[in-house]
VMD Tcl script that builds the backbone (N, CA, C; Angstrom):
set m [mol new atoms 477]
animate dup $m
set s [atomselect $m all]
$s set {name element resname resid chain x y z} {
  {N N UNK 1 A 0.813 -1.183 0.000}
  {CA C UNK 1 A 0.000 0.000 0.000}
  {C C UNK 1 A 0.865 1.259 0.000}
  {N N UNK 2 A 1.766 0.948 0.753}
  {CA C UNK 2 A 2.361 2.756 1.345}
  {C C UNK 2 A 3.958 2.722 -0.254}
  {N N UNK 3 A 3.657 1.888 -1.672}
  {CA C UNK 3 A 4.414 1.583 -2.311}
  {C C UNK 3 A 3.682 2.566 -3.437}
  {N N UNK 4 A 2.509 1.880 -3.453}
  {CA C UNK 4 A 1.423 2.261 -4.418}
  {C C UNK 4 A 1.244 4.095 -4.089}
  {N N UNK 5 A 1.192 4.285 -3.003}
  {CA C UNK 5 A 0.899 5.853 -2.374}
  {C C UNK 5 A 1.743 6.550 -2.676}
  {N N UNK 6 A 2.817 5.908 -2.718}
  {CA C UNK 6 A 4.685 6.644 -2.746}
  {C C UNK 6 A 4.242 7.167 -4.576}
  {N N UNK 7 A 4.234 5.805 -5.260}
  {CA C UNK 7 A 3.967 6.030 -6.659}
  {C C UNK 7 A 3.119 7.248 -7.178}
  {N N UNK 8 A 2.010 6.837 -6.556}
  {CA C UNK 8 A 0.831 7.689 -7.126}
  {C C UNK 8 A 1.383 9.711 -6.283}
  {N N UNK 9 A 1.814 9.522 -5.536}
  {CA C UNK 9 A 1.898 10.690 -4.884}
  {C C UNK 9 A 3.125 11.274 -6.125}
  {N N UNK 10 A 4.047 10.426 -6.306}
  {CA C UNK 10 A 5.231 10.677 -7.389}
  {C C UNK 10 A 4.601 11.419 -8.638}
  {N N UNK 11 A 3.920 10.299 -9.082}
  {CA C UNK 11 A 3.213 10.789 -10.780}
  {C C UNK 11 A 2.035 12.409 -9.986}
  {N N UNK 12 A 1.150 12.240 -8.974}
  {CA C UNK 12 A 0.915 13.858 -9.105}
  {C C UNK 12 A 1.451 14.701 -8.772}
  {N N UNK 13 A 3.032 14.587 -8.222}
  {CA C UNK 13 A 4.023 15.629 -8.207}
  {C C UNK 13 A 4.653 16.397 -9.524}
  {N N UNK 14 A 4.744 14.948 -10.724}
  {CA C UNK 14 A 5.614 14.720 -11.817}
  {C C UNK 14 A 4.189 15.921 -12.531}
  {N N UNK 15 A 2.654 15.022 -12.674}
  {CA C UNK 15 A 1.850 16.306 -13.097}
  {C C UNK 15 A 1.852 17.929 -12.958}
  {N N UNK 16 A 2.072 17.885 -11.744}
  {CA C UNK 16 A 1.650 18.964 -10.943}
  {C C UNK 16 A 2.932 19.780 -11.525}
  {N N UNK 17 A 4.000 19.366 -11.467}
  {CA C UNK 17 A 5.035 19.954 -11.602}
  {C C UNK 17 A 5.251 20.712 -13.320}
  {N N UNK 18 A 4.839 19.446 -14.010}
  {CA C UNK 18 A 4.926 19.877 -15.418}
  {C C UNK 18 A 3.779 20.847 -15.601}
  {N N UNK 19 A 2.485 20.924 -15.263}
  {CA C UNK 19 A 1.834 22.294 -15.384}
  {C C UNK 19 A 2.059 23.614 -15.033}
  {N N UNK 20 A 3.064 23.139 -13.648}
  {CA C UNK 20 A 3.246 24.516 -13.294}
  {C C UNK 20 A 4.307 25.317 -14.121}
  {N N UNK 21 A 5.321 24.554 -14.938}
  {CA C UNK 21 A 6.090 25.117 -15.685}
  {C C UNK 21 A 5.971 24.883 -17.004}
  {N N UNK 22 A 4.899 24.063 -17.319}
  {CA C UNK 22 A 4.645 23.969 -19.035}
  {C C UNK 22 A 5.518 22.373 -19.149}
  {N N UNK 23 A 5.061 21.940 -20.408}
  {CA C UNK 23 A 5.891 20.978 -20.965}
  {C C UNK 23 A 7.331 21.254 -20.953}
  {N N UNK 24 A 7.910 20.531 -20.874}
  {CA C UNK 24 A 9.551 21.035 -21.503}
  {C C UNK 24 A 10.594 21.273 -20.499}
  {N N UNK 25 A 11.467 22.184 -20.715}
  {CA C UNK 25 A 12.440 22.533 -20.151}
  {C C UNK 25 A 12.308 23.851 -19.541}
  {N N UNK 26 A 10.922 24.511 -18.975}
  {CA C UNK 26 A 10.474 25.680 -18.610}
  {C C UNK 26 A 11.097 26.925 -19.290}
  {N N UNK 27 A 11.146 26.889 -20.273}
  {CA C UNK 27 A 12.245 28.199 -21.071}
  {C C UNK 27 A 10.730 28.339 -22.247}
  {N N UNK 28 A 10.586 29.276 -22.160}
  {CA C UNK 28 A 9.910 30.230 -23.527}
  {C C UNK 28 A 10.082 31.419 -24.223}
  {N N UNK 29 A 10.444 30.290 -25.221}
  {CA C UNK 29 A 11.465 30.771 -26.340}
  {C C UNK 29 A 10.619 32.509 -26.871}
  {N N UNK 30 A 9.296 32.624 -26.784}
  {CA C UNK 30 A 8.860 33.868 -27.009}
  {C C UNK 30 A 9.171 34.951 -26.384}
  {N N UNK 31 A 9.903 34.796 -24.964}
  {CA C UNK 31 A 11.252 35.871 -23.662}
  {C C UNK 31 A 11.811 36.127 -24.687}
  {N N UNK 32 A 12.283 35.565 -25.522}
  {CA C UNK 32 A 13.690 35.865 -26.148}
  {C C UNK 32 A 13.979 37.356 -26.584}
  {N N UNK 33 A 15.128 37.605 -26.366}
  {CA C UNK 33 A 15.453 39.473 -26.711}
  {C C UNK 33 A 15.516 40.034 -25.780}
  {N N UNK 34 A 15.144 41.857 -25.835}
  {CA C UNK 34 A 15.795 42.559 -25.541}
  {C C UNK 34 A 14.415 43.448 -25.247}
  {N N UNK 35 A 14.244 43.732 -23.747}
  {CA C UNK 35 A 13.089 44.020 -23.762}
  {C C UNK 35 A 13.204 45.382 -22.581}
  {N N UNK 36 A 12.488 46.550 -23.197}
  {CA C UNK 36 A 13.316 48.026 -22.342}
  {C C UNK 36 A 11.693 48.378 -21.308}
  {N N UNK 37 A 12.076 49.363 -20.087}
  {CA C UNK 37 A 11.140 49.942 -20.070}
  {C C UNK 37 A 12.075 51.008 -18.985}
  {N N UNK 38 A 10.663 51.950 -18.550}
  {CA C UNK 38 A 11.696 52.855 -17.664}
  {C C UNK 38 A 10.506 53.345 -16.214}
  {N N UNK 39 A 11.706 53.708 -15.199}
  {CA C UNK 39 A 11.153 53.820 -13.781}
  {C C UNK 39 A 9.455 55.154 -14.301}
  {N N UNK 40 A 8.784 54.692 -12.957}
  {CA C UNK 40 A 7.780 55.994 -12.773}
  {C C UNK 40 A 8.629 57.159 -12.352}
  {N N UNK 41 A 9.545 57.319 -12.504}
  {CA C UNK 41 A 10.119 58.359 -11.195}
  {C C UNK 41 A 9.960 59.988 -11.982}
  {N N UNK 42 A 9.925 61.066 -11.715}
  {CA C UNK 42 A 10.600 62.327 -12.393}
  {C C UNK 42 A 11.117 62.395 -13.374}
  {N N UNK 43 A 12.306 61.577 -13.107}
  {CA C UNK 43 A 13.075 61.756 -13.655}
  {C C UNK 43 A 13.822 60.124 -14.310}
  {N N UNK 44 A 12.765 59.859 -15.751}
  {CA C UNK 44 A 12.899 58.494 -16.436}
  {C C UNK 44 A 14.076 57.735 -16.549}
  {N N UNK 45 A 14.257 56.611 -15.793}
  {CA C UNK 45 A 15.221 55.790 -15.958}
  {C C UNK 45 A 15.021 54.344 -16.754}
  {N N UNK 46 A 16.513 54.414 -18.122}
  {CA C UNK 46 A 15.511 53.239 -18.780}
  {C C UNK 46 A 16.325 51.696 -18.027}
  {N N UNK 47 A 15.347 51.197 -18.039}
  {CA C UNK 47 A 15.811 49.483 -17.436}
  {C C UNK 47 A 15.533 48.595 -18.772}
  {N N UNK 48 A 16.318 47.163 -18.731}
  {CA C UNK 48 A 16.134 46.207 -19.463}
  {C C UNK 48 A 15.644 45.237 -18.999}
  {N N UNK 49 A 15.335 44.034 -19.352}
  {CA C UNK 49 A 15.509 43.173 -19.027}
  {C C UNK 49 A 15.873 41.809 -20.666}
  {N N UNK 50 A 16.775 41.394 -20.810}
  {CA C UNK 50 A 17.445 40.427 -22.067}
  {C C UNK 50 A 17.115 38.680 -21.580}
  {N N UNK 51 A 15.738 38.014 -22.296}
  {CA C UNK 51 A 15.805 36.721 -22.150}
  {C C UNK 51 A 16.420 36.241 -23.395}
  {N N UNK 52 A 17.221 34.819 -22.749}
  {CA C UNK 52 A 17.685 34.036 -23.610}
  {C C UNK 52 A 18.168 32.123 -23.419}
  {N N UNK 53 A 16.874 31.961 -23.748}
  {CA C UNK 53 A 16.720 30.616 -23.422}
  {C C UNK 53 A 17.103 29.995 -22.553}
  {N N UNK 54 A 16.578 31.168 -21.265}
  {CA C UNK 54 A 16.548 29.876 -19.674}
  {C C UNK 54 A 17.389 30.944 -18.812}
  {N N UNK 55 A 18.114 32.051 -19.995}
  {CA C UNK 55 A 19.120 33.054 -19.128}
  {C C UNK 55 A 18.390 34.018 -19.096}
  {N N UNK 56 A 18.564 34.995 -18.176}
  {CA C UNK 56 A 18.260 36.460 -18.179}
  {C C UNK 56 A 19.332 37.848 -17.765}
  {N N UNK 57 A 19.282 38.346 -18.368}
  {CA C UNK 57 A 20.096 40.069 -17.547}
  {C C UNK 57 A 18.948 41.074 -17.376}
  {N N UNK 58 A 19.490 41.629 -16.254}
  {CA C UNK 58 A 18.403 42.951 -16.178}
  {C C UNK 58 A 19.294 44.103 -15.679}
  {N N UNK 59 A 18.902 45.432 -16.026}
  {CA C UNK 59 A 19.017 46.767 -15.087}
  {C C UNK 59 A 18.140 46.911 -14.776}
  {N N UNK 60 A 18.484 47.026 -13.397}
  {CA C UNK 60 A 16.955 47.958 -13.242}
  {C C UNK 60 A 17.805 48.931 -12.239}
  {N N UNK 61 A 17.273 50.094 -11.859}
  {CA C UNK 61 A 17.901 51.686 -11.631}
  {C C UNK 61 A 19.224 51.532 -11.708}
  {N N UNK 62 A 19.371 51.418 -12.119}
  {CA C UNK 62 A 21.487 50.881 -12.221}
  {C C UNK 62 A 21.884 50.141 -11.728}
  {N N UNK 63 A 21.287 49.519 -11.067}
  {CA C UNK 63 A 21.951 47.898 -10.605}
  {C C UNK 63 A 21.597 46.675 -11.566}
  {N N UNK 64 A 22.980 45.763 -11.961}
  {CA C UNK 64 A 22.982 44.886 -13.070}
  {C C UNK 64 A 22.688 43.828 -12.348}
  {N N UNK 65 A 22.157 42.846 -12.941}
  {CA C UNK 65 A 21.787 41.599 -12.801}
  {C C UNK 65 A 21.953 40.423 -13.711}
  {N N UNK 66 A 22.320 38.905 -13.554}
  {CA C UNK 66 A 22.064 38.024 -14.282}
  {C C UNK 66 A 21.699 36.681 -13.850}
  {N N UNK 67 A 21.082 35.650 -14.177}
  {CA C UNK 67 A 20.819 34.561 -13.887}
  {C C UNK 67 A 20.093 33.759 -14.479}
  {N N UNK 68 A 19.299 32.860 -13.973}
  {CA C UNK 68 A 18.515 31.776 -15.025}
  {C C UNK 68 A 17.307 32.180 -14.793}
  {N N UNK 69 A 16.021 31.518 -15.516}
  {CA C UNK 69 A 14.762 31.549 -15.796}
  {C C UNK 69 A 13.774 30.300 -15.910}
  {N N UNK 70 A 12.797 30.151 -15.314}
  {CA C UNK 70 A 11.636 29.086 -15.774}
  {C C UNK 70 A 10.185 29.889 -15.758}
  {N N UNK 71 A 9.774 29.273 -16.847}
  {CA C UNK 71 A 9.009 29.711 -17.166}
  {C C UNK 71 A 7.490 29.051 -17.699}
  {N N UNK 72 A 6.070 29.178 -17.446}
  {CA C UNK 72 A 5.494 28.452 -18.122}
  {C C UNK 72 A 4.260 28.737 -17.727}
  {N N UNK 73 A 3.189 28.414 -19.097}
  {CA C UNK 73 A 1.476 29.274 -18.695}
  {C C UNK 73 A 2.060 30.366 -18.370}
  {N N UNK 74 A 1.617 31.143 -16.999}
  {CA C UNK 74 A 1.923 32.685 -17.201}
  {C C UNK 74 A 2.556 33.049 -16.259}
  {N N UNK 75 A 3.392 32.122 -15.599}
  {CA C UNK 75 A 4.068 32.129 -14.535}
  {C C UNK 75 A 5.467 32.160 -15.025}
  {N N UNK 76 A 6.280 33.025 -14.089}
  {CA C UNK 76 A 8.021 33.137 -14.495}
  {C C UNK 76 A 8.813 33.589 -12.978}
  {N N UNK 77 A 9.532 31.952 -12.465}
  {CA C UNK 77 A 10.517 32.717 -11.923}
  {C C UNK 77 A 11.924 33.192 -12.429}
  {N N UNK 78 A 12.435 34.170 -11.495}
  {CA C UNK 78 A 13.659 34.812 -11.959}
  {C C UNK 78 A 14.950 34.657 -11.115}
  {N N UNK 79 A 16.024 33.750 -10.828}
  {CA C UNK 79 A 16.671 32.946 -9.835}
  {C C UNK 79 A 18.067 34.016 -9.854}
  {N N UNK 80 A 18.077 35.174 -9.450}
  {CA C UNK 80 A 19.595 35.681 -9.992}
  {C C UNK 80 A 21.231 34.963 -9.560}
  {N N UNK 81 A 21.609 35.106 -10.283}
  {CA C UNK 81 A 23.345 34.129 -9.570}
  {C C UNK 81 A 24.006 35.550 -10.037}
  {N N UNK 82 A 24.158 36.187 -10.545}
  {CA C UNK 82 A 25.640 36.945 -10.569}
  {C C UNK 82 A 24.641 38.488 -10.523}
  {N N UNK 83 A 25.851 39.479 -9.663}
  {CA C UNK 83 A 25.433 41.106 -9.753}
  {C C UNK 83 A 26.769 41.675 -10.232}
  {N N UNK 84 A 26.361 42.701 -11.231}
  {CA C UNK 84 A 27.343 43.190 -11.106}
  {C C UNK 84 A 27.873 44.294 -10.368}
  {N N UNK 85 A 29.052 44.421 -10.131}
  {CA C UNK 85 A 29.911 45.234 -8.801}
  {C C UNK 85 A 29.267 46.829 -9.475}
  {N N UNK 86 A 28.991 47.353 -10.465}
  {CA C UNK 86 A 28.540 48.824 -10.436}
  {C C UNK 86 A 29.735 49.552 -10.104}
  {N N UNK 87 A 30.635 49.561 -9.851}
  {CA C UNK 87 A 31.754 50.675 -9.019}
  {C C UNK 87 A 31.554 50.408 -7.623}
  {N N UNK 88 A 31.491 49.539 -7.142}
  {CA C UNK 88 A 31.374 49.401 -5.482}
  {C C UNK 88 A 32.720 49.164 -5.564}
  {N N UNK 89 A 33.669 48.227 -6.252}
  {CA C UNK 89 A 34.802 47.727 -6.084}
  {C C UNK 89 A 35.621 48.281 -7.288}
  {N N UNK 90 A 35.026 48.679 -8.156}
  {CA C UNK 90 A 36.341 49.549 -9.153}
  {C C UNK 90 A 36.957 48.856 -9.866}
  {N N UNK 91 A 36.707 47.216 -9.934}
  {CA C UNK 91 A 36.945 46.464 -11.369}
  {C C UNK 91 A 35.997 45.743 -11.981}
  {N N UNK 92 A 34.503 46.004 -12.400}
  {CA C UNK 92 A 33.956 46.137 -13.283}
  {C C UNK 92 A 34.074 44.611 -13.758}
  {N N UNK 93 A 33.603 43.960 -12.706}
  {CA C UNK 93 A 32.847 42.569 -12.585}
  {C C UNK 93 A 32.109 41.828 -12.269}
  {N N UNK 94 A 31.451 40.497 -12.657}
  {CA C UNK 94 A 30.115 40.113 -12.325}
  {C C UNK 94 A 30.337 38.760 -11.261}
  {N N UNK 95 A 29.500 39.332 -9.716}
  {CA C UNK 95 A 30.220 38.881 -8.703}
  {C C UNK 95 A 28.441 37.568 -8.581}
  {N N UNK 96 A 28.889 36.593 -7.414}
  {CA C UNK 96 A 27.837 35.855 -7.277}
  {C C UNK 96 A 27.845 36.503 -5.684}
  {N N UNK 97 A 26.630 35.999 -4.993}
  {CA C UNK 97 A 26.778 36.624 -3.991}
  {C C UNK 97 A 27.454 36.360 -2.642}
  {N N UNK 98 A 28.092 35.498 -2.877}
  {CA C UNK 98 A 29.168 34.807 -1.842}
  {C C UNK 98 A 30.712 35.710 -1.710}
  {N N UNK 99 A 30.702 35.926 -3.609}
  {CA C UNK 99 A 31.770 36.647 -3.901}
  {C C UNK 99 A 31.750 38.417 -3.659}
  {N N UNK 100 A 30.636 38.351 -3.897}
  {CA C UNK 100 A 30.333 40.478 -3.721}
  {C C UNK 100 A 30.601 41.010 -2.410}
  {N N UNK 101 A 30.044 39.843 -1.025}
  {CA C UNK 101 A 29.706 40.144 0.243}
  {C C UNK 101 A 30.849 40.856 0.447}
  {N N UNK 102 A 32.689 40.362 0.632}
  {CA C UNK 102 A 33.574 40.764 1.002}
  {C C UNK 102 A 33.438 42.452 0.451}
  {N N UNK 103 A 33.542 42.413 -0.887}
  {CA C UNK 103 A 34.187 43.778 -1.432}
  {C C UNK 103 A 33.020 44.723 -0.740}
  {N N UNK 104 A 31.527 44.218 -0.811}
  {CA C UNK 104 A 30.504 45.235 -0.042}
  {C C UNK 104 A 31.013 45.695 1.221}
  {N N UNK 105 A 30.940 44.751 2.092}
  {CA C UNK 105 A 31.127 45.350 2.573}
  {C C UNK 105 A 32.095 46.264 3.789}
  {N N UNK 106 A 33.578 45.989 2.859}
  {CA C UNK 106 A 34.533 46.651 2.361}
  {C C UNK 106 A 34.355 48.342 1.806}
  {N N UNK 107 A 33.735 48.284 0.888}
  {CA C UNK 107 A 33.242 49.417 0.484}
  {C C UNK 107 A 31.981 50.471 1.176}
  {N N UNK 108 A 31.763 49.420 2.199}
  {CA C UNK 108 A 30.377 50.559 2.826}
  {C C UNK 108 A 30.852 50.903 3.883}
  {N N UNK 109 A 31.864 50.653 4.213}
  {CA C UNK 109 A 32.395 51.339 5.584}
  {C C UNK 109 A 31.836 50.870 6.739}
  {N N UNK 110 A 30.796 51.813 6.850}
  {CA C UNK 110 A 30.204 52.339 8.240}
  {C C UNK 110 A 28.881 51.175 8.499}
  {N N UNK 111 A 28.230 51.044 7.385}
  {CA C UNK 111 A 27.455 49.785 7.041}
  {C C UNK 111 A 27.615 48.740 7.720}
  {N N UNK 112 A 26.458 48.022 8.809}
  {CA C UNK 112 A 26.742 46.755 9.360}
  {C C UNK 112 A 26.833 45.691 8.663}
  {N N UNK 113 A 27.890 44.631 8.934}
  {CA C UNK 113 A 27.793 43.408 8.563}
  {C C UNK 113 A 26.292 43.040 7.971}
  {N N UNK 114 A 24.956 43.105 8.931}
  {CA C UNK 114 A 24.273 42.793 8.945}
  {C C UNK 114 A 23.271 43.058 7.891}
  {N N UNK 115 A 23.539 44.642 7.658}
  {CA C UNK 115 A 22.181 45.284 6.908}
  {C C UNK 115 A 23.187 44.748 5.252}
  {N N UNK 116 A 24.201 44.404 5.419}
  {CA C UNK 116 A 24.659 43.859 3.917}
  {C C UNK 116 A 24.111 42.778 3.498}
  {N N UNK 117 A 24.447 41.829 4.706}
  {CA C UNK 117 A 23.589 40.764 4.641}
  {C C UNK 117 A 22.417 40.613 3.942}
  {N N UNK 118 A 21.471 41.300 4.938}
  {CA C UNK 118 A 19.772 41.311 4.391}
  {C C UNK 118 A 19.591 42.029 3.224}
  {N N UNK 119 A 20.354 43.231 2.664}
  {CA C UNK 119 A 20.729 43.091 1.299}
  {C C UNK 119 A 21.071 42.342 0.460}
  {N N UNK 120 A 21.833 41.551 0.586}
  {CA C UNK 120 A 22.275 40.372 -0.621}
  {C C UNK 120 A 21.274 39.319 -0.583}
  {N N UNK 121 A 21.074 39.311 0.719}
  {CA C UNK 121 A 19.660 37.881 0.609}
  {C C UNK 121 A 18.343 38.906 -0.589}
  {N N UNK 122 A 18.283 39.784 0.099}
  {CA C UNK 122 A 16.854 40.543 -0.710}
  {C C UNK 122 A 17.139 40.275 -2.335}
  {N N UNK 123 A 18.344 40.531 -2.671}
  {CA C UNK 123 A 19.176 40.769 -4.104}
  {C C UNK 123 A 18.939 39.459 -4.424}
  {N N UNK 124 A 18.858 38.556 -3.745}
  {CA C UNK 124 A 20.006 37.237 -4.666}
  {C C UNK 124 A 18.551 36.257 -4.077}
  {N N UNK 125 A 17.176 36.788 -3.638}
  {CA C UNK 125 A 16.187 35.567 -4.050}
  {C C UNK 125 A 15.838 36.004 -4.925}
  {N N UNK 126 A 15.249 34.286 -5.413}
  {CA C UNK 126 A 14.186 34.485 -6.984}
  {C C UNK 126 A 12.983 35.306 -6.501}
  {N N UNK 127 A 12.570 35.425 -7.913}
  {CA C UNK 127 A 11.246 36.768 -7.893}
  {C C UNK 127 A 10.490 36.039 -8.600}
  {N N UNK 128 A 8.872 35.549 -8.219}
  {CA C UNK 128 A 8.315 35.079 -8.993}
  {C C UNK 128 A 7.032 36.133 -9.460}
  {N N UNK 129 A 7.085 35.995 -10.785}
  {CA C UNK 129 A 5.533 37.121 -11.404}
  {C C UNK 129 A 4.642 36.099 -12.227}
  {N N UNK 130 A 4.008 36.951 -12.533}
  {CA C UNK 130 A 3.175 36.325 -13.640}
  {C C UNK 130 A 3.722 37.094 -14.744}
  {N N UNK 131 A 3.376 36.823 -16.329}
  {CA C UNK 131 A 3.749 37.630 -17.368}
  {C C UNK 131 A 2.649 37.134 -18.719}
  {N N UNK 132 A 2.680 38.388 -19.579}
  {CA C UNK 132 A 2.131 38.009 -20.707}
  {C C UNK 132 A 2.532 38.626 -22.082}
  {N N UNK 133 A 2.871 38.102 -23.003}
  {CA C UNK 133 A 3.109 38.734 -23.993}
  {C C UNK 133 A 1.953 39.135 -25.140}
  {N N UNK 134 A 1.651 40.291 -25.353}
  {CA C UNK 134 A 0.947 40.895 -25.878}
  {C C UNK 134 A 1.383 41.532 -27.574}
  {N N UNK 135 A 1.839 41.506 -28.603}
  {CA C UNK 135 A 2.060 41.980 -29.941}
  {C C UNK 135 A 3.825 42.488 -29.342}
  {N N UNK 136 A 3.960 43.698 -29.055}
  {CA C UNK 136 A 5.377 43.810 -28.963}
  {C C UNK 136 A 5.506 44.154 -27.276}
  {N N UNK 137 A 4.402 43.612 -26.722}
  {CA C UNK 137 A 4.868 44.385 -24.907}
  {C C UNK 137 A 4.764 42.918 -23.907}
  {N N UNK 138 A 5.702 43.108 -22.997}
  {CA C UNK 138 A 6.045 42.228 -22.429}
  {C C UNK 138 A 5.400 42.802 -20.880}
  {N N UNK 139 A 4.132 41.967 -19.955}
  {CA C UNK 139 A 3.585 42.504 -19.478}
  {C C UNK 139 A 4.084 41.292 -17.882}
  {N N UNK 140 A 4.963 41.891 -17.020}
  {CA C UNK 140 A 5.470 41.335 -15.905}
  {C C UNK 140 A 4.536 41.727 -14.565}
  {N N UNK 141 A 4.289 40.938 -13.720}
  {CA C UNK 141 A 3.409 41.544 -12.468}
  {C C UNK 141 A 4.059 40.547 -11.501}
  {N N UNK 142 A 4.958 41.511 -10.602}
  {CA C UNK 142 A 5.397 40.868 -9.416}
  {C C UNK 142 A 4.908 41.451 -8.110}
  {N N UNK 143 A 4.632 40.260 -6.987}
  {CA C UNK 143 A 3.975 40.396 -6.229}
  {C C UNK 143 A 4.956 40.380 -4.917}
  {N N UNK 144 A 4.650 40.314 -3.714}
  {CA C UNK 144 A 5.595 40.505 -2.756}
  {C C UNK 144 A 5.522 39.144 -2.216}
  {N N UNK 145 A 6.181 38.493 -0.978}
  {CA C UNK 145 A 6.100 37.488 -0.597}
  {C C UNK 145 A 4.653 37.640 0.158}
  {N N UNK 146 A 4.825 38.786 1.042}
  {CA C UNK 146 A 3.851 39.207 1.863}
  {C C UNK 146 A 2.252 39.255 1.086}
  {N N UNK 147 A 2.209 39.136 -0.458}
  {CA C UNK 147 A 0.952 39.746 -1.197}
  {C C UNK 147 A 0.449 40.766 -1.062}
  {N N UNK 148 A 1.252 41.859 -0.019}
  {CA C UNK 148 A 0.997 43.024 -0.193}
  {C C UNK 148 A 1.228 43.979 -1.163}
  {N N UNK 149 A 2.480 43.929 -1.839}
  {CA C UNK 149 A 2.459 45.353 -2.567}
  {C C UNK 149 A 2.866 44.084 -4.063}
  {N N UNK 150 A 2.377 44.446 -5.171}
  {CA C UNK 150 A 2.715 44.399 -6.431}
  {C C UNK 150 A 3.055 45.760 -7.283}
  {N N UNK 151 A 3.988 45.269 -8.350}
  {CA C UNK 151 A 4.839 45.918 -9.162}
  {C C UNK 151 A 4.593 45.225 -10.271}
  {N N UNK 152 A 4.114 46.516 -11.154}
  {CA C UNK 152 A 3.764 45.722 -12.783}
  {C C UNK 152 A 4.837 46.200 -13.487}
  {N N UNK 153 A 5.142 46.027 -14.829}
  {CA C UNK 153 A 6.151 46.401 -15.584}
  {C C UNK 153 A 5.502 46.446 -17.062}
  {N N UNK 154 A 5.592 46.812 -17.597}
  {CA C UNK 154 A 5.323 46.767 -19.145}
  {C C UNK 154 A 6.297 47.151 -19.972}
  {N N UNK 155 A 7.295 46.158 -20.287}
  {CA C UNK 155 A 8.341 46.242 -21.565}
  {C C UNK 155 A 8.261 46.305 -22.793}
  {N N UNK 156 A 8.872 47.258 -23.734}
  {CA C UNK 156 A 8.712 47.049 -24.834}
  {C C UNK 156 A 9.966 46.560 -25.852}
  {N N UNK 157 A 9.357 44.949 -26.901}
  {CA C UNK 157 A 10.758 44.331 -27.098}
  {C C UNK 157 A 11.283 45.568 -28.084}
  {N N UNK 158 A 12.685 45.450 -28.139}
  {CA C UNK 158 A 13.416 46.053 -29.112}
  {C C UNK 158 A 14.055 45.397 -30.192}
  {N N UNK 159 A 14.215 45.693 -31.374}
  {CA C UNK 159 A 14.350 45.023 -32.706}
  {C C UNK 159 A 16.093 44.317 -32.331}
}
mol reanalyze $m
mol bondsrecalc $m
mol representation Tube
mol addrep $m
């Protein structure tokens, strides 16, 4: 019995799992490119975000980003592994976050150990949204862990 349960619990994991990310290898190939938009702020800042089959880069307000992607139905997480240093460290490289911690916080001085910390954790979890692609706009809606505050995005791809 508890063989048969193991099984059956397996195959509606194996289901469950493949719906939640689509058939396949969770990559949709329709991300692909180069996709811009820019902050609400005053004063317009443009951000990217570049899919490419399973990879992603983003700016967003000047902080660089890169890492992998799954994707599927209308769901997309975003897993980052590398940031780049921005001028925190002055050689203009793409750190993971094991590797950034030292030079951070090195460079922040006065900055606790701590609040770096809960920075890099904030930085370096995945972000899960929903998304939809619409003719040329790429329509992202991320939500908080909390479900309190969401952030929509509307990108437009570039040729």
């Amino acid at each position: 019995m508890m063989r048969r349960l193991s099984l059956g619990a397996l195959a509606a994991a194996l289901v469950f799992g493949m719906a939640a990310v689509g058939c396949g290898n969770g990559i949709d190939p329709a991300l692909n490119g180069r996709w811009t938009y820019y902050s609400d702020d005053e004063t317009p800042i443009e951000s990217f975000f570049i899919f490419n089959d399973g990879n992603w880069m983003s700016n967003f307000l000047g902080l660089d980003f890169k890492g992998t992607y799954t994707a599927g139905g209308n769901a997309i997480t975003l897993t980052p592994t590398h940031m780049h240093e921005n001028g925190f460290t002055g050689t203009n490289n793409w750190y993971t976050r094991s590797e950034i911690r030292a030079p951070l916080i090195a460079a922040q001085g006065e900055m606790p150990t701590e609040a770096t910390d809960w920075w890099l954790n904030a930085l370096f979890t995945p972000l899960a949204a929903t998304y939809s692609i619409v003719d040329s706009s790429l329509n992202l809606t991320f939500t908080s862990r909390d479900g309190v505050t969401t952030v929509a995005i509307t990108a437009t791809r570039q040729p």
